[in-house]
C-alpha positions in Angstrom: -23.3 -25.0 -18.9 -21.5 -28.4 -18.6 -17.6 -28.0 -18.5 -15.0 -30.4 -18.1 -11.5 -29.5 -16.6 -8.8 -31.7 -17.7 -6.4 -31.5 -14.6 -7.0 -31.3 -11.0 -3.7 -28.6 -10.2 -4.2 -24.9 -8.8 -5.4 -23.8 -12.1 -7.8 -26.8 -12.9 -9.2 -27.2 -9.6 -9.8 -23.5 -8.9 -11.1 -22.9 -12.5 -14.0 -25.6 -12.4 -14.6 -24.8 -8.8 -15.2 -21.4 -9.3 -17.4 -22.1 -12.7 -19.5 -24.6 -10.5 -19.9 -21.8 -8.2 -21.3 -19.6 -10.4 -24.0 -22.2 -11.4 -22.1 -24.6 -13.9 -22.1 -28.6 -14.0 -18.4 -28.8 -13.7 -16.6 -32.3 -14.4 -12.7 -32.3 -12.6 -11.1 -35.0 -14.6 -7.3 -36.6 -13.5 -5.4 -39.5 -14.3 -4.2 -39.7 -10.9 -6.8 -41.3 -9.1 -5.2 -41.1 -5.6 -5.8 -37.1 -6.5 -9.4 -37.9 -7.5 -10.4 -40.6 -4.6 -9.2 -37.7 -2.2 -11.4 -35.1 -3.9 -14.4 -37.3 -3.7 -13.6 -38.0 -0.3 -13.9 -34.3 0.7 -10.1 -33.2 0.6 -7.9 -30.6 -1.7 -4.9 -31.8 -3.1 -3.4 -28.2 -3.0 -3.0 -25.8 0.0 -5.0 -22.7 -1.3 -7.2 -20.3 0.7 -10.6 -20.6 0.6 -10.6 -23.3 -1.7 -11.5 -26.5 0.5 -14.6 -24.8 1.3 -16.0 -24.1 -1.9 -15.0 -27.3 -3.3 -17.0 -29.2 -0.7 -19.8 -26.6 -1.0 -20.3 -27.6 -5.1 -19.6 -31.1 -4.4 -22.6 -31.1 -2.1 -24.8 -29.5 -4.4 -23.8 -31.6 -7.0 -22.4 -29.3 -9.4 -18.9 -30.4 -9.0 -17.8 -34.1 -9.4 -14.5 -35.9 -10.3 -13.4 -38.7 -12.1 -10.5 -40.5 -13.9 -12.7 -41.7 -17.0 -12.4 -39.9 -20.0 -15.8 -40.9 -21.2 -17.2 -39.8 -18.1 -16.1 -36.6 -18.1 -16.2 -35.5 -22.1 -19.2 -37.1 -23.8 -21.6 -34.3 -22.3 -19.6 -31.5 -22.0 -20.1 -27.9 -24.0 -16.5 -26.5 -22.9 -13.7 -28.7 -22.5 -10.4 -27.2 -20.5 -6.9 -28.5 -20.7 -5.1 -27.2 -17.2 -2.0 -29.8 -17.4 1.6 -28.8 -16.8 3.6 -28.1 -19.2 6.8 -28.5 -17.4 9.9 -27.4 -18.9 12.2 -30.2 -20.7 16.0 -30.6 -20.9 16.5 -27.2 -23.1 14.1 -25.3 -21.4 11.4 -25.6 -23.8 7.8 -26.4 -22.8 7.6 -30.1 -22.0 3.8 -30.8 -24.3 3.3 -34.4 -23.7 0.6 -34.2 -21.2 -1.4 -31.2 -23.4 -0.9 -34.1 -26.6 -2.2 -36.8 -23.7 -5.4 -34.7 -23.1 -6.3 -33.8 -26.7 -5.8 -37.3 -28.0 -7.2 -38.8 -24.9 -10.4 -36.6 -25.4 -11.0 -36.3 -29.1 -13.3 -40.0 -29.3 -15.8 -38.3 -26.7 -16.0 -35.4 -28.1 -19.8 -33.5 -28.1 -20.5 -32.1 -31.9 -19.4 -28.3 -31.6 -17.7 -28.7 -28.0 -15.3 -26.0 -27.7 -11.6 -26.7 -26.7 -10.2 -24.6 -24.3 -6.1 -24.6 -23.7 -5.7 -23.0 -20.3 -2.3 -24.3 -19.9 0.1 -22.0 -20.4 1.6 -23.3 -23.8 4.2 -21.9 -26.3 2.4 -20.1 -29.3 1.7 -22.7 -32.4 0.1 -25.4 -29.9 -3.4 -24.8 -30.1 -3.3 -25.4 -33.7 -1.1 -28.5 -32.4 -4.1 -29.5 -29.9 -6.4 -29.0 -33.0 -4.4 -30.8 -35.4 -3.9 -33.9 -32.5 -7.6 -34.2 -32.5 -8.7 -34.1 -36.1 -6.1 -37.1 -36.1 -8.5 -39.3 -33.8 -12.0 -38.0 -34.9 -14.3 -36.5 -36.9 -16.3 -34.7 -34.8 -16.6 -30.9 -35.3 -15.5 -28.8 -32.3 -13.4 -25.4 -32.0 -10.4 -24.8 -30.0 -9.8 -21.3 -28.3 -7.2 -20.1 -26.1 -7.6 -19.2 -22.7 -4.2 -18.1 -20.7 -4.7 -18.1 -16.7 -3.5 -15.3 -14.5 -3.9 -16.4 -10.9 -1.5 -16.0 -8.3 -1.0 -18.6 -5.7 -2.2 -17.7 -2.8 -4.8 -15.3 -4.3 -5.8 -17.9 -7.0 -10.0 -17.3 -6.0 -9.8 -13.8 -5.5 -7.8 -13.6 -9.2 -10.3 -15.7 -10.9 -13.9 -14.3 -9.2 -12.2 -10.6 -9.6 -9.8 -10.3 -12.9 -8.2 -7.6 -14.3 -9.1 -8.9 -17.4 -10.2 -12.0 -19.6 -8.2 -12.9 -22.3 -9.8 -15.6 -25.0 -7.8 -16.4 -28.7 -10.4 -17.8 -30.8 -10.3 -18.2 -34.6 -14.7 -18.9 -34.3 -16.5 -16.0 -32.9 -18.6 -18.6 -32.0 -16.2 -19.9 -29.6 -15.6 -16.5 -28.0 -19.4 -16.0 -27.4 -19.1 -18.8 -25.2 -16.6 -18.6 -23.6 -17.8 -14.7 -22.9 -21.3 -16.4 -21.5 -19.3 -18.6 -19.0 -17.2 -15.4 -17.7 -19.8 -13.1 -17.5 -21.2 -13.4 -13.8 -16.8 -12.3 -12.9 -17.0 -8.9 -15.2 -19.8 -7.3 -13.9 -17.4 -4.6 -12.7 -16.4 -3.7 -16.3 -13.5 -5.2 -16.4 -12.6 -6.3 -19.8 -12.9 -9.5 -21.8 -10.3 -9.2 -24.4 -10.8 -11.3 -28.0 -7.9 -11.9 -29.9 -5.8 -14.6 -32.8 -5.2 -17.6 -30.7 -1.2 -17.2 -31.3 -1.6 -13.3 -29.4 -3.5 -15.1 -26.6 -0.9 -17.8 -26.0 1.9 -14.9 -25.8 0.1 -12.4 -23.8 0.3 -15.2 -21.0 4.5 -15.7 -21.7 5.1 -11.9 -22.0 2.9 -10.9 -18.8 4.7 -13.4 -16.5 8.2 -12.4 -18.0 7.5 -8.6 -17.7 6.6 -9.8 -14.2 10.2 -11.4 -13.8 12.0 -8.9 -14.9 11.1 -6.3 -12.8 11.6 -8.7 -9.7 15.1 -9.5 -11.1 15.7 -5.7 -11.7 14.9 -4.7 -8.4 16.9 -7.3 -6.9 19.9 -6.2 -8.9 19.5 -2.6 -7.1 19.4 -3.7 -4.2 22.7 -5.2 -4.4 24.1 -2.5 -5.9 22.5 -0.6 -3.1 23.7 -2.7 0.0 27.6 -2.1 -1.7 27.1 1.8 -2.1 25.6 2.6 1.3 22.1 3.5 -0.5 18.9 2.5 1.3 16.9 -0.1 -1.3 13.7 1.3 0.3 14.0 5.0 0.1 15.6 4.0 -3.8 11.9 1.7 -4.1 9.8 4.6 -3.3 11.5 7.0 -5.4 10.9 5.4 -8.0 7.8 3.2 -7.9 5.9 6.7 -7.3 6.7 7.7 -11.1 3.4 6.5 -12.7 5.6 4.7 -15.5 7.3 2.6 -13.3 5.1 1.7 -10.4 4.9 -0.8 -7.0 3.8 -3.3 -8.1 6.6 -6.7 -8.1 9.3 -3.6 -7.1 10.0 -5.3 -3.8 13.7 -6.4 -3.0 14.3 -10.4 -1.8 15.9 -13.8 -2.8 14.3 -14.3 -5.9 11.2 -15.6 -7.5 10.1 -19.4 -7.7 6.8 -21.3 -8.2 5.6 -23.1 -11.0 4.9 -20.1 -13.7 7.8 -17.4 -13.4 10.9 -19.8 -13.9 9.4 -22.0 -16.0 7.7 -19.0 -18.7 10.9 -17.2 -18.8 12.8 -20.0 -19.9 10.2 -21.3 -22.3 9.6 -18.2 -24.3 13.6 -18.0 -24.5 13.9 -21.2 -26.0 10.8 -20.2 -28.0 12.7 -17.1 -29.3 15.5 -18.7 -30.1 13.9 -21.6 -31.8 12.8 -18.6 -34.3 16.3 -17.1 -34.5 15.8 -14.1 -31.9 18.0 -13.8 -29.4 16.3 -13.5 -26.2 19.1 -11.4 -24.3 16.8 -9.9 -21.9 15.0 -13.5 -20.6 18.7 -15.2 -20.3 19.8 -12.0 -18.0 16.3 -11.8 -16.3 16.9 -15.9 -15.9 20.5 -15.7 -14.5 19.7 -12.9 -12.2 17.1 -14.8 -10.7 19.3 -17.7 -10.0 22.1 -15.5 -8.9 19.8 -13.8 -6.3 18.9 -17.3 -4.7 22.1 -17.4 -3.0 22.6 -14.1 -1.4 21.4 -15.1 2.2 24.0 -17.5 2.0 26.5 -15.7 0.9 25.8 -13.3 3.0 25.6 -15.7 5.9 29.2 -17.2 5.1 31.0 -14.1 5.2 29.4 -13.6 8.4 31.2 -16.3 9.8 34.0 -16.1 8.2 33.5 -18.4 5.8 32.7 -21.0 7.8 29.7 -22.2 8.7 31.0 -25.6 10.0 28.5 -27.0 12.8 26.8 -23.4 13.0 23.0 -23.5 13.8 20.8 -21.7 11.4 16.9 -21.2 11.6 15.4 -21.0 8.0 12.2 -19.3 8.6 9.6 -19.9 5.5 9.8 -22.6 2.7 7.4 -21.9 0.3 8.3 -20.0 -3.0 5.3 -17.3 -1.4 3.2 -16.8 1.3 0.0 -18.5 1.3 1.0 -21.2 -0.5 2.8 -25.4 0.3 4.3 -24.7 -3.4 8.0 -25.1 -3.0 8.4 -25.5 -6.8 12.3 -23.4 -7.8 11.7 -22.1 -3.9 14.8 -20.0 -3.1 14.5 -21.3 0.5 15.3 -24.8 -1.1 18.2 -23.5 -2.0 19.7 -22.0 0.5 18.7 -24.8 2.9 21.3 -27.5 0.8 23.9 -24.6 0.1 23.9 -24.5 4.2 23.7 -28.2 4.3 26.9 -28.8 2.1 28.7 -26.0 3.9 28.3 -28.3 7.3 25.6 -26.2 8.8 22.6 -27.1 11.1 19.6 -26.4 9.9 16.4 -26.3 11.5 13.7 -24.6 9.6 10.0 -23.5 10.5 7.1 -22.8 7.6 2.8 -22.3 7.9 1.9 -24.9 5.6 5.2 -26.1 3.6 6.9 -28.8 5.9 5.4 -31.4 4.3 6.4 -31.2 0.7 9.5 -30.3 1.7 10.1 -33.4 4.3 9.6 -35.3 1.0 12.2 -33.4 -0.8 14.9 -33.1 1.8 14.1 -35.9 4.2 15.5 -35.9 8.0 18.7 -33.8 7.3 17.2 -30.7 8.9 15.0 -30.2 11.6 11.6 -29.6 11.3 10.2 -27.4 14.1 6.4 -26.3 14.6 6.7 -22.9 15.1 9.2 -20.2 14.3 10.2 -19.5 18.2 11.3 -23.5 18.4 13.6 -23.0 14.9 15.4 -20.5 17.1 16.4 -22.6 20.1 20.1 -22.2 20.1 20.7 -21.0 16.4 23.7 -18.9 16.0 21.2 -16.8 13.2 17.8 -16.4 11.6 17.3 -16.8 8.0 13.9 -15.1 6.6 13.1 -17.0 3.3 9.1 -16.1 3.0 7.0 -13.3 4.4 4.4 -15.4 6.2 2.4 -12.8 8.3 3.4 -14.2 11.6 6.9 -13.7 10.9 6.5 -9.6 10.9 5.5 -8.9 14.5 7.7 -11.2 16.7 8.8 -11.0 20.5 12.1 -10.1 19.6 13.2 -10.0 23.2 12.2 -14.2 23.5 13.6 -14.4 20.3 17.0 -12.9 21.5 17.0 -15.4 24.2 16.5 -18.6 22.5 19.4 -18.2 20.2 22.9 -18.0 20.8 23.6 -14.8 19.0 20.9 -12.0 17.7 21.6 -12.5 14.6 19.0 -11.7 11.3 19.7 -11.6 7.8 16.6 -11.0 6.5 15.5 -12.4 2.4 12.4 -10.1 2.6 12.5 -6.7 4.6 10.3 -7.6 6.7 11.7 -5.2 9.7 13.4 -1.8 10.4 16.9 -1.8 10.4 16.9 1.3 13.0 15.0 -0.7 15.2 16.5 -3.7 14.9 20.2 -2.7 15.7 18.9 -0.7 19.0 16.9 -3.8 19.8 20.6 -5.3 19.9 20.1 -7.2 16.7 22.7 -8.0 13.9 20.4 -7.3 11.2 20.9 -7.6 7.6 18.6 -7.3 5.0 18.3 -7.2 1.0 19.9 -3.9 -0.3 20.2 -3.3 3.4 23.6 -2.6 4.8 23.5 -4.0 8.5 23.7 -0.9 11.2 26.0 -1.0 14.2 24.1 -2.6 17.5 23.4 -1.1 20.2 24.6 -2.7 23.6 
């Protein structure tokens, strides 16, 4: 089948890629065309596992190409798939003006009978806005579905080649028959492919993400109640996550959520809700929890010091909103590296993959160090932001001696606490009251 991908971000790029892997003529189509040279040139825009091989692999097979022409990249193409952002605007509300962009920018090359497929994740009522934007600039039959994406960053080709589930809205059965031929080769393992109204598609993607959020907030809000009780967050996680109701999954204590999807959905289906008079009391809490919870390290690394963290040395380990990902988009490190920053603090700060994107965002107020060990030259404490694998099995005895103080306060768990004060460690962690230290 010949598919066009409108956007070249982690959902376009894996999307098309994986379709051209299954056998597909696949057409990545950007505006930028820095993005698009560098794609042609062999090279991935985005840090994503596995990705930069499988993109080069299609691109020598010719099944995968890019381009910034419309024309190009429409005039033959059976499914068409919008994968722009949809960031969020001034009130919160999804920011459309690159999803109107697309449609209008597509509709004069549209194939008779092409289906329309809206993969960006879109407040319900704008498909029939994307249809109703290209009836306005042609004539030419087509259908529009919708299409929501549920890939994790990180885990984004492993998500799409091996979903839970597919979920199309179509108003043409037509459409869905399609769209169902194209999916096909991922559900071989029974997994379902879910047809349904286009407006149940477009919120199954808003209240999926914001269930997602509010368990994250609501485990984050135990474990503070924890830490001030003298309960133990982890024994209070496994309590409870092994009632089949309730569950594991997203049940795990830290600094908050970021990224491009959990912030930015929670916010949009409140302003969505309250555009239709419903008060979205749960999102606004789930919202201001969230934010709340992106300053505990720091709070917790002021009253440390009394409150003063004047020319104090702190190693920020991890910068990305999640492992396996350069995405610092709402990453709670971010903020806690300027909180530290306006408090007087040094920062030095060590991430996998991140230090780029976020040398463009902060500049050369911090120190950017190659590997964890060097953050820890002479820091008075460790911050853990993000759960990088490397960071769960260090020598804590080099560590010790590299800083000035064996010090952790730690964003994600990632140790025992037990273990940690007889290794002579201050360590404090989320819904983790810190244990005396052995000498």
């Amino acid at each position: 089948m010949k598919i066009t991908m409108i956007g070249t971000g982690y959902v376009g790029l894996v999307t098309g890629t994986c379709f051209a892997e299954s056998g597909n003529d696949v057409t990545c189509l950007d505006v930028d065309s820095r993005k698009v040279k560098l794609l042609n040139d062999g090279g991935v825009p985005i840090y994503e596992p596995g990705l930069e091989e499988l993109v080069k692999r299609n691109a020598a097979a010719g099944r995968l190409t890019f381009t910034t022409s419309y024309e190009d990249a429409i005039s033959f193409a059976q499914c068409v798939f919008i994968c722009v952002g949809t960031p969020q605007d001034e009130s919160g509300a999804a920011d459309l003006r690159y999803v109107q962009s697309a449609a209008e920018s597509m509709a004069p090359y549209l194939n008779a009978n092409a289906v329309v497929v809206c993969k960006s994740t879109v407040p319900v009522g704008t498909n029939r806005r994307v249809a109703a934007w290209i009836k306005a600039k042609t004539d030419t039959a087509f259908s529009i579905a919708s299409n929501p994406e549920f890939l994790k960053e990180g885990a984004a080709i492993d998500d799409f080649t091996k979903p839970d589930r597919v979920v199309v809205g179509v108003d043409d059965p037509a459409a869905a028959d399609v769209l169902l031929e194209l999916y096909k080769p991922f559900l071989r393992t029974e997994k379902p492919f879910i047809s349904v109204c286009i407006e149940s598609a477009e919120m199954i993607k808003y209240a999926a993400n914001c269930m997602l959020a509010t368990k994250i907030s609501f485990i984050n809000e135990m474990a503070n109640i924890c830490e001030r009780v003298g309960a133990d967050i982890n024994e209070v996680r496994k309590g409870i996550g092994h009632d089949a109701r309730i569950g594991f999954s997203f049940l795990f204590p830290g600094v908050g959520y970021g990224g491009s999807c959990f912030p930015k959905d929670v916010r949009a289906l409140a302003a969505l809700a309250s555009e239709y008079g419903v008060e979205p009391r749960i999102l606004r809490t789930v919202d201001e929890t969230n934010n709340q919870q992106k300053h505990v390290l720091f709070r917790k690394l002021l009253d440390y010091f009394g409150g003063d963290l004047t020319g104090r040395t702190i190693a920020v380990w991890g910068l990305s909103f999640k492992p396996r990902t350069d995405d610092i988009r709402e990453a709670p490190a971010l903020v806690l590296v300027q909180s530290l920053l306006e408090a007087g603090a040094i920062v030095k700060v060590h991430d996998p993959v991140a230090l780029e994107n976020v040398r463009k965002e902060i500049g050369d107020r911090i120190t950017y160090c190659d590997h964890h060990y060097d953050a820890c030259e002479g820091a008075d404490a460790i911050a853990i932001v993000t759960e990088w694998n490397e960071f769960r099995n260090p020598d804590f005895n080099y560590i010790k001696l590299k800083m000035k103080s064996p010090v952790i306060f730690d964003g994600r768990n990632l140790y025992d606490r037990t273990k940690m004060a007889a290794r002579g460690f201050y360590y404090s962690g989320i819904g983790l009251s810190a244990l005396p230290v052995s000498k």
